[in-house]
C-alpha positions in Angstrom: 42.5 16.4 -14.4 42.1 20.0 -14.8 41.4 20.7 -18.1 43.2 19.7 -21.7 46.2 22.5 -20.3 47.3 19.4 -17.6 47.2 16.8 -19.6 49.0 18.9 -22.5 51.6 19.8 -19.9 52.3 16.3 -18.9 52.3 14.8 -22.3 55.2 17.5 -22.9 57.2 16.5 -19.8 56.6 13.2 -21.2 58.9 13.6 -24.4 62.4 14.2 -22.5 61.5 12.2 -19.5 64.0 8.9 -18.3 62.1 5.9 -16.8 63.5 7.4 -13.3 61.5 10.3 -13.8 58.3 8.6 -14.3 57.5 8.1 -10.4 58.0 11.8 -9.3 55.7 12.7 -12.9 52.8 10.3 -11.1 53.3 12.6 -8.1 53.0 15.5 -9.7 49.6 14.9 -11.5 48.2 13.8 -8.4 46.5 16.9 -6.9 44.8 17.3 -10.2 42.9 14.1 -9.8 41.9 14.6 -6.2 44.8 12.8 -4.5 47.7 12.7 -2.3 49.9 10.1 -3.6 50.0 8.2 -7.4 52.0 5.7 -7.2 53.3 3.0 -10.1 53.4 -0.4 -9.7 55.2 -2.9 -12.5 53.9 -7.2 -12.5 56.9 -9.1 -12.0 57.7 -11.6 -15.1 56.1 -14.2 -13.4 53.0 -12.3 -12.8 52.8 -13.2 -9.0 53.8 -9.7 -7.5 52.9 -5.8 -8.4 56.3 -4.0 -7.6 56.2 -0.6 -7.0 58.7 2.0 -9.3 60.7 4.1 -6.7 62.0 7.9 -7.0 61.5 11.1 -6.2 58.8 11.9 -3.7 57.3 8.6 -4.0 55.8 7.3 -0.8 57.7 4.3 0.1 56.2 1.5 -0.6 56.3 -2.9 -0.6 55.5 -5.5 -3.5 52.0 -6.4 -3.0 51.2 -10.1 -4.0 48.6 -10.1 -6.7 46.8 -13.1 -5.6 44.2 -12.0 -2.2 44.8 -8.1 -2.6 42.7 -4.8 -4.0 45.7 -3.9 -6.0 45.8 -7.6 -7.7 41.8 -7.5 -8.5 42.8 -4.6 -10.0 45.3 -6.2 -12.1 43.6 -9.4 -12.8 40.0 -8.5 -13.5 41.3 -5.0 -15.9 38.7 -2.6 -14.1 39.6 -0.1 -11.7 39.1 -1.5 -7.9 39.0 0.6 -5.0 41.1 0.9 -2.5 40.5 -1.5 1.0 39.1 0.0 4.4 43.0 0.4 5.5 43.6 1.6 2.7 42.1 4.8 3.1 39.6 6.3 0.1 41.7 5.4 -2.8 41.4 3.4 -6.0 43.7 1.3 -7.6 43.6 1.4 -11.6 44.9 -0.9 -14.3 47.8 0.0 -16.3 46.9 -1.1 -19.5 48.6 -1.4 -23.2 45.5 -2.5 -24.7 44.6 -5.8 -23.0 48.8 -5.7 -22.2 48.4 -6.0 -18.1 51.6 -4.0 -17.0 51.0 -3.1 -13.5 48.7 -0.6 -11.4 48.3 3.0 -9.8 47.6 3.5 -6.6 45.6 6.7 -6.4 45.8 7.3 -2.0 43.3 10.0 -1.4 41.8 11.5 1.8 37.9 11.4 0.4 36.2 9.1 -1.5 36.8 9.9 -5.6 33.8 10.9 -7.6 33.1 9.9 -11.3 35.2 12.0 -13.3 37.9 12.2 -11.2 37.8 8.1 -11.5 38.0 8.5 -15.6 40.8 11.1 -14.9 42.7 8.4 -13.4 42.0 6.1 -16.4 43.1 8.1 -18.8 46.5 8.9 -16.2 46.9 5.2 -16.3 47.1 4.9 -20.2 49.1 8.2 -20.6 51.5 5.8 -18.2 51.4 2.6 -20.0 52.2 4.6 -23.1 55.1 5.6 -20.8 56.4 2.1 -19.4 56.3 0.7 -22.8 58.6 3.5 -24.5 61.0 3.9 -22.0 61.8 0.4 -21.4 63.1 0.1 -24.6 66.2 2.7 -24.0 66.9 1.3 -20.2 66.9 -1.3 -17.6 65.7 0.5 -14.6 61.9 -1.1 -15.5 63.3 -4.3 -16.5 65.6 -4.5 -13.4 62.0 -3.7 -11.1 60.5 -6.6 -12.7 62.6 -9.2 -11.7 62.5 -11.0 -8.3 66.0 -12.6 -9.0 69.0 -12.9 -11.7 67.6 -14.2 -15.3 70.0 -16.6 -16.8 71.4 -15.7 -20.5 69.6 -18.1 -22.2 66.5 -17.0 -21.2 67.7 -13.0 -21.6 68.3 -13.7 -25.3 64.8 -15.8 -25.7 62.6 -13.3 -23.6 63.7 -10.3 -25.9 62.4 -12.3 -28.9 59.3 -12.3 -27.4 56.1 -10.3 -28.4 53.5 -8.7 -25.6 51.7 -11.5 -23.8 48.4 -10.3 -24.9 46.9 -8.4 -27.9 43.6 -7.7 -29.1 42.2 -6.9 -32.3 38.4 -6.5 -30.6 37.8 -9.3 -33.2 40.1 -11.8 -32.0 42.2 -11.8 -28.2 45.5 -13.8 -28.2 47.3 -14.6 -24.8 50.4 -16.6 -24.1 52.7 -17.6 -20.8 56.0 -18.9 -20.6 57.4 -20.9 -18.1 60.0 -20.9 -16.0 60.5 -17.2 -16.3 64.6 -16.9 -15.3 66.1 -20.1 -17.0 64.0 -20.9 -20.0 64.7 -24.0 -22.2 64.0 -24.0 -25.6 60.0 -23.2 -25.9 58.5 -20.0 -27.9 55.4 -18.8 -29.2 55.0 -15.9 -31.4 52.1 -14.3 -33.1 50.7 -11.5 -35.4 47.7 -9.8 -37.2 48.3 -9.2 -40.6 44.9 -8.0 -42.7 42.0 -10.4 -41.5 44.5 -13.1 -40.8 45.7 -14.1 -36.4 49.0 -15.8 -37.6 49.9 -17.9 -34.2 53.1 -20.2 -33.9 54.4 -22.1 -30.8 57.9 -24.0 -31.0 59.1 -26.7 -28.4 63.2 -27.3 -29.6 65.4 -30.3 -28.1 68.8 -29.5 -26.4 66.9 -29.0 -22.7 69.3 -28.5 -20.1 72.9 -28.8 -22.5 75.0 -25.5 -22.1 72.3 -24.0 -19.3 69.4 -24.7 -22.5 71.4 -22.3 -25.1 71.7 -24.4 -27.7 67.9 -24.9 -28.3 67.5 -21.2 -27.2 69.5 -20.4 -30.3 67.7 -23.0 -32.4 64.2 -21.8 -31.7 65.5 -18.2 -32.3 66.3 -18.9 -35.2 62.6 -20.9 -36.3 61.3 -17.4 -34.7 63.2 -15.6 -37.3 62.4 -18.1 -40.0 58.6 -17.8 -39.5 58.7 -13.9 -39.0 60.3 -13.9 -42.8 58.1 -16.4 -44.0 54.9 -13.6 -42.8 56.6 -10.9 -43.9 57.4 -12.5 -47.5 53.3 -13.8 -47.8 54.3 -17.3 -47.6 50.8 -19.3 -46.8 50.9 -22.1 -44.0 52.3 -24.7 -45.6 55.1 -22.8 -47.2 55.8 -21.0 -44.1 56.6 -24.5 -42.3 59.0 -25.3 -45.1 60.3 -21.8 -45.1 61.7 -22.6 -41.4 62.4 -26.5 -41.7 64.6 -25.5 -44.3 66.2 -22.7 -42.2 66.7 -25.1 -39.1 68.2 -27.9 -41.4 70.7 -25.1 -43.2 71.6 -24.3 -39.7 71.7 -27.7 -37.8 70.6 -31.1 -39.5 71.1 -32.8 -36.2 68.8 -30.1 -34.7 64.8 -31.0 -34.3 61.3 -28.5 -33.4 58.1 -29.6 -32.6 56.1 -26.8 -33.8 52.2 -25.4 -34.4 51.2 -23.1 -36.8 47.9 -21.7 -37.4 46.0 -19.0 -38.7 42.4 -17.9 -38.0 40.3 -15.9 -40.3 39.2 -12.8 -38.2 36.3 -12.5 -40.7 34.7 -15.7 -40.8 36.3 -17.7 -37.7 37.9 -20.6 -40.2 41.3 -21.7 -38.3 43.7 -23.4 -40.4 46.3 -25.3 -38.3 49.9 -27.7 -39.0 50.5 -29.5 -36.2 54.2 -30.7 -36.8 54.6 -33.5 -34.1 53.8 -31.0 -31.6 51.1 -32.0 -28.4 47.8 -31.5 -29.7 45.5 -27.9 -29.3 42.0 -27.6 -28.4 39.1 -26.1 -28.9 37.2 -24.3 -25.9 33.4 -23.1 -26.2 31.0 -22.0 -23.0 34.3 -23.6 -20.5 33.8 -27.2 -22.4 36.4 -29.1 -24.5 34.5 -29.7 -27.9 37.4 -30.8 -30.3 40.7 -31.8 -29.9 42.4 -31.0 -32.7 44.5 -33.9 -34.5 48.1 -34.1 -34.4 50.5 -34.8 -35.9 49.9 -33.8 -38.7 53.7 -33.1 -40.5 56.5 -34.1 -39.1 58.8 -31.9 -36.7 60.8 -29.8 -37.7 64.0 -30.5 -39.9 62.3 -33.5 -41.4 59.9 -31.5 -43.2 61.4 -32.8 -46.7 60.8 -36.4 -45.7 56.4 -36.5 -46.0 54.3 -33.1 -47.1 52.7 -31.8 -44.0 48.3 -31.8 -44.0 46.5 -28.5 -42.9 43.6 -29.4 -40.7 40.6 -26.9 -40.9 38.4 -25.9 -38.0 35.4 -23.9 -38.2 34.9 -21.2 -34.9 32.0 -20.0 -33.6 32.1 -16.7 -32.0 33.6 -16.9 -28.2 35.9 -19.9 -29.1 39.3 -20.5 -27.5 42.0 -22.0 -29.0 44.6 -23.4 -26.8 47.8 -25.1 -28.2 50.4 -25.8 -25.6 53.9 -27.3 -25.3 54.3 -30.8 -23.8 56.2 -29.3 -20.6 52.4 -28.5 -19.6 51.1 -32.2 -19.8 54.1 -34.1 -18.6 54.7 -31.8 -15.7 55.3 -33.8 -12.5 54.3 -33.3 -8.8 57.4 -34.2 -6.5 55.4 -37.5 -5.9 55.9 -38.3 -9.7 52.1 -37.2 -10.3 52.1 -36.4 -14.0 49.5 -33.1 -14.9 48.4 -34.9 -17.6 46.0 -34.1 -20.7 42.4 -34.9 -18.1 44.0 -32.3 -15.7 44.9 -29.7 -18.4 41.4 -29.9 -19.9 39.7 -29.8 -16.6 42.1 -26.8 -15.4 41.8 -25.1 -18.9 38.1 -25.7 -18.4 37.5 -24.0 -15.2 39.9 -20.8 -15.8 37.8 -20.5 -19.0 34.3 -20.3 -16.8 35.5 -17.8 -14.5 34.4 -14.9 -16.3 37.8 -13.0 -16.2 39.6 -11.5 -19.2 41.4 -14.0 -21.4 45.1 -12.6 -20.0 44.2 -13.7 -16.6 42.9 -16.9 -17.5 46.1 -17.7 -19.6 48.0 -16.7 -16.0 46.2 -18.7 -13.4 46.1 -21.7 -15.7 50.3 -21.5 -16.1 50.2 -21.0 -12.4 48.1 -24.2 -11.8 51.0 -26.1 -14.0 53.8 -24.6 -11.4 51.8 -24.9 -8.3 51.7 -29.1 -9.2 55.3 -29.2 -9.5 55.7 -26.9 -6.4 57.2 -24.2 -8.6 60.1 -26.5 -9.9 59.1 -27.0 -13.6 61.7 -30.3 -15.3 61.1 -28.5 -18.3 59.7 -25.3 -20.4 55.8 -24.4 -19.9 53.8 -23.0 -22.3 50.6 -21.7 -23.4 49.2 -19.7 -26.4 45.9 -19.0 -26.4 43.1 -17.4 -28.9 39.9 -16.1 -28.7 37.9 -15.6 -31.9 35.4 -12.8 -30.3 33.2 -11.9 -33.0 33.3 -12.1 -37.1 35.8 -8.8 -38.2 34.5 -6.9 -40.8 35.6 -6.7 -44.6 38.1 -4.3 -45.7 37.6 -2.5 -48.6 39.5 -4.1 -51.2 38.3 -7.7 -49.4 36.9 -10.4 -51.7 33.3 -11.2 -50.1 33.4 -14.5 -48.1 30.1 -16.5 -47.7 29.5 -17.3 -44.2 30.4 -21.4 -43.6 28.1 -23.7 -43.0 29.5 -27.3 -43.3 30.2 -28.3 -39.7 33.6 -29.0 -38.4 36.1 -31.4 -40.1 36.0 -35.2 -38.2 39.6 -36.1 -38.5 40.4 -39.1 -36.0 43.4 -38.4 -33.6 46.5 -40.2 -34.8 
């Protein structure tokens, strides 16, 4: 851009402008990166398509597939790609909200872009991701871009509970998919970074399928609810999963949630995990499975007050993944009855993990792996959280020292 005077003038357009101004604000800017056209693209909920935002003097333009295109490398590898031979000289740049993948720019341009004007285009792509994120709170015109076809209530009321599929601390990278996208059943995961601590949760609730999946939908709300109070009130792990049995009980005695909670220790890499008759998580390191964490280890939820739940420890190592999953991803069947199975998750999870793409994408193309078995028809919910303890955080101030661990990772036997 030309000078802080552009970039002060957009950011001041910014402040009043509607989400259907956005596309004519992209066109604007671009002469003073060295194009001809900027144009937005939004990912579709199921990450499978980059849709492009329509308005003003917007070029018109079609959904690109992500998979086998410039615009999707883009998009799944987080770096700016440029633009193909028939493409002209362009580039096409990640909109990012952190590690947040929300779509891409298309920068068209008659000659090739040099250096600066590339790191122009950057910094146009964050100004826009601050943008997307903000507006889309106050109106549906993103929202309605994003979907490929009508979302059924129950899963309008879940998704909204939702947080942002990916965050990163730099010391820790969480990631998490939910499947199907437009009629959800009664799966959630939730996390947050409070201090040194990654709290992560993932609930699976019964009622599949009665009342078009509302009644879990509203039963897992309310656990999501539950556990968000039980952080917000310091409650440690074991308190915090009778914090929301409790809640569910009040609520529904005849209701039941399989649940994981956990918490990692940005500083020293300890995670601390129930497992309340939930499938059992896993550990990842250098694309091999080297634990599988034990489970159960309390019962699920609403039967919390019958036997004291057992926190199992697990000591990282920096570059570990933690994957916990919902049994929809193991029990998922091919129309030949072919279950996916825990061998085929672990080999899948395996793979997408050597790949040597961001955490986000391998989180996306492992979910994909569950619906291309089932030919897109999932029999139940799908889902995947994912952590990645990068590298040991440092101490805040007011920390308590913590000596580095050195016994070696707790042997529990499977039950």
């Amino acid at each position: 851009m030309s000078g802080l005077g552009s970039l002060r003038q957009l950011l001041q357009e910014a402040h009043h402008a509607r989400p259907q101004d956005l596309p004519e604000m992209a066109m604007r800017v671009a002469p003073q990166v060295g194009a001809t056209a900027v144009v937005i693209y939004v990912v579709d909920h199921q990450q499978r398509e980059l849709r492009p935002l329509p308005g003003g003097s917007t070029p018109a333009r079609k959904p690109l597939m992500i998979d086998g295109t410039r615009a999707g490398q883009a998009y799944t590898r987080s770096v700016p790609c440029p633009a193909a031979e028939d493409e002209g000289a362009g580039l096409w740049v990640p909109i990012l909200d952190g590690v947040e993948r929300l779509g891409v720019l298309e920068v068209a341009a008659g000659t090739p872009l040099d250096d600066r004007a590339v790191d122009d285009c950057m910094t146009l792509a964050s100004l826009f991701a601050e943008l997307l994120i903000t507006r889309a709170q106050y109106s549906d015109m993103l929202e309605k871009v994003r979907r490929r076809k009508p979302m059924q209530l129950a899963a309008e009321l879940l998704r909204g509970q939702l947080p942002p599929l990916s965050f990163s601390t730099g010391h820790v990278l969480i990631s998490g998919m939910l499947e199907p996208c437009y009629d959800v059943g009664g799966d959630a995961f939730d996390y947050a970074v409070n201090g040194d601590t990654a709290h992560l949760a993932l609930f699976d609730a019964t009622g599949h399928g009665s009342a078009g999946g509302m009644r879990s939908v509203m039963l897992v709300s309310l656990a999501l609810a539950a556990y968000r109070n039980a952080r917000r009130l310091d409650l440690d792990l074991i308190a915090t999963y009778h914090h929301i049995d409790a809640a569910i009980r009040d609520h529904d005695r005849s209701g039941l949630i399989t649940a994981v909670l956990a918490e990692l220790d940005q500083r020293t890499g300890r995670l601390r995990v129930i497992s309340a008759g939930h499938p059992s998580g896993m550990v990842l390191r250098d694309g091999q499975v080297v634990r599988v964490l034990p489970t159960p280890t309390a019962l699920p939820v609403v039967l919390g007050d019958q036997r004291p739940p057992l926190v199992i420890e697990e000591q990282l190592i920096p570059g570990d993944l933690v994957l916990l999953h919902t049994d929809g991803i193991t029990e998922a069947r091919s129309p030949d009855g072919g279950e996916f199975g825990l061998d085929r998750l672990v080999s899948f999870a395996c793979r997408a993990a050597a790949e040597d793409v961001p955490l986000p994408e391998t989180t996306r193309r492992l979910v994909h792996a569950i619906l291309d078995h089932q030919h897109g028809h999932l029999q139940d919910d799908a889902t995947i959280l994912i952590a990645q303890w990068l590298s040991p955080a440092p101490p805040h101030a007011d920390a308590e020292p913590v000596a580095a661990p050195t016994r070696a990772p707790l042997d529990l036997p499977d039950s």
